[in-house]
C-alpha positions as CSV (number, residue, x, y, z in Angstrom):
1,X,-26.4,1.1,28.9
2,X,-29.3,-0.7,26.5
3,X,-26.9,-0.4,23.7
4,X,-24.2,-1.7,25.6
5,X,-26.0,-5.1,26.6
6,X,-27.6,-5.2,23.5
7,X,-23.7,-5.3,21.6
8,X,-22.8,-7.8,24.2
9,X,-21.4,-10.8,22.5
10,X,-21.7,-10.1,19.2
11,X,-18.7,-9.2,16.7
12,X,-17.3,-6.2,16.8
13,X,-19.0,-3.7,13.8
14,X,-17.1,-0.9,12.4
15,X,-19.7,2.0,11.0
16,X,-18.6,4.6,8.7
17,X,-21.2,7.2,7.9
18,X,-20.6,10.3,5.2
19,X,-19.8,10.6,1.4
20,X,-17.9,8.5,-0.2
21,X,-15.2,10.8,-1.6
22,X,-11.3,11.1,-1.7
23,X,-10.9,13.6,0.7
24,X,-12.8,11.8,3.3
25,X,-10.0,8.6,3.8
26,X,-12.9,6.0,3.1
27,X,-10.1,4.0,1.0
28,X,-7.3,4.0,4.2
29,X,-10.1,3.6,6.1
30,X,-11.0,0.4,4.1
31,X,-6.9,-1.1,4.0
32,X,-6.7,-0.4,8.0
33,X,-9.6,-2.9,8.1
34,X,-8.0,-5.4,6.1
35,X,-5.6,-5.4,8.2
36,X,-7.5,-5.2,11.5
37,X,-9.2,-8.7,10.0
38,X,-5.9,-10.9,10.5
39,X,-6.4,-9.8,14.5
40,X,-10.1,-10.1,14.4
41,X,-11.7,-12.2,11.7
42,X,-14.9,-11.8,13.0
43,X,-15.1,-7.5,12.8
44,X,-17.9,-6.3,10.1
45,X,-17.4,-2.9,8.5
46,X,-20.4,-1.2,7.4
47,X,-20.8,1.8,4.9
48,X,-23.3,4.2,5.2
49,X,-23.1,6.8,2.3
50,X,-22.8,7.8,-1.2
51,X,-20.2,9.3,-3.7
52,X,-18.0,9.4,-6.5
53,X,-15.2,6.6,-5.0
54,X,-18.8,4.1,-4.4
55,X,-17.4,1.5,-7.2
56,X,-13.8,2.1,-6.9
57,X,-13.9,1.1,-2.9
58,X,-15.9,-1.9,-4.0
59,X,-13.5,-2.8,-6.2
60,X,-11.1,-2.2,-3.6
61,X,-12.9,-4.4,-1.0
62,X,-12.9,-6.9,-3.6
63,X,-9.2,-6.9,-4.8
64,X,-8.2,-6.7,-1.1
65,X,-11.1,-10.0,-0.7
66,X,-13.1,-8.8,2.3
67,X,-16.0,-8.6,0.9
68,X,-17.5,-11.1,3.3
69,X,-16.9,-8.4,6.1
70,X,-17.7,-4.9,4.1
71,X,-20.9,-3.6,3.7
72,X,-22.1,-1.2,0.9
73,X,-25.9,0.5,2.9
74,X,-25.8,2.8,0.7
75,X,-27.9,6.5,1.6
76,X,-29.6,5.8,5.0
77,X,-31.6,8.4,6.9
78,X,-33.9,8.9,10.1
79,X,-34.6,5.4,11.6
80,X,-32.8,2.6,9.6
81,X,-29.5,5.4,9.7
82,X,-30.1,5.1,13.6
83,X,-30.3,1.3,13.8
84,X,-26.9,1.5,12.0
85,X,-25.2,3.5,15.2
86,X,-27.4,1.5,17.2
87,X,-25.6,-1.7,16.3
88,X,-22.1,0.0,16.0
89,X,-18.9,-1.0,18.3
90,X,-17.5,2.3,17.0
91,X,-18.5,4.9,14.2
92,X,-17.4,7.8,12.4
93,X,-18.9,9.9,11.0
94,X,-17.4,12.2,7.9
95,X,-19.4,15.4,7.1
96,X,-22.1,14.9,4.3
C-alpha cells in the first residue's frame, strides 16, 4: 500500500528491466510506447539494462522523437535497481 500512495499522482512510469537484445522485444516494446504517448503524453519509459541493440534503440527513440519520455539507466543492481520498481506503474522484467 506504501508504494501505492507514494505513485499517487504522479505520471504513469513504464520500467523495463533485462538485456537489451533482439530476442527480448525491447524495440516493439519501444514503438508500443510511442504510440501509448498520443493517449498519455505524460507516461515515462525507463530502461534498465544492457546489450548489443543499446545504440540501435536509442537511435530508435530518437528517430521515433521520444526521447523526452525514454530513459537509458543503464546496468542497475541491489538498491538503485529497487528504487526503479519502486517508482514503477508497471514493469517487466526480461531474463538477464
Amino acid at each position: 500500500m506504501e508504494r501505492i500512495e507514494a505513485r499517487a499522482g504522479n505520471e504513469p512510469i513504464f520500467l523495463y528491466v533485462g538485456r537489451l537484445s533482439e530476442e527480448k522485444g525491447i524495440g516493439t516494446l519501444i514503438e508500443a510506447f510511442a504510440g501509448l504517448l498520443r493517449r498519455i503524453p505524460a507516461a515515462k519509459l525507463r530502461i534498465v539494462g544492457t546489450g548489443p541493440m543499446a545504440e540501435a534503440l536509442r537511435a530508435k527513440v530518437a528517430d521515433l522523437q521520444i526521447g523526452d519520455a525514454v530513459t537509458f539507466a543503464g546496468s542497475l543492481q541491489d538498491e538503485p535497481l529497487t528504487r526503479e520498481y519502486y517508482g514503477a506503474t508497471l514493469h517487466g522484467a526480461a531474463e538477464l
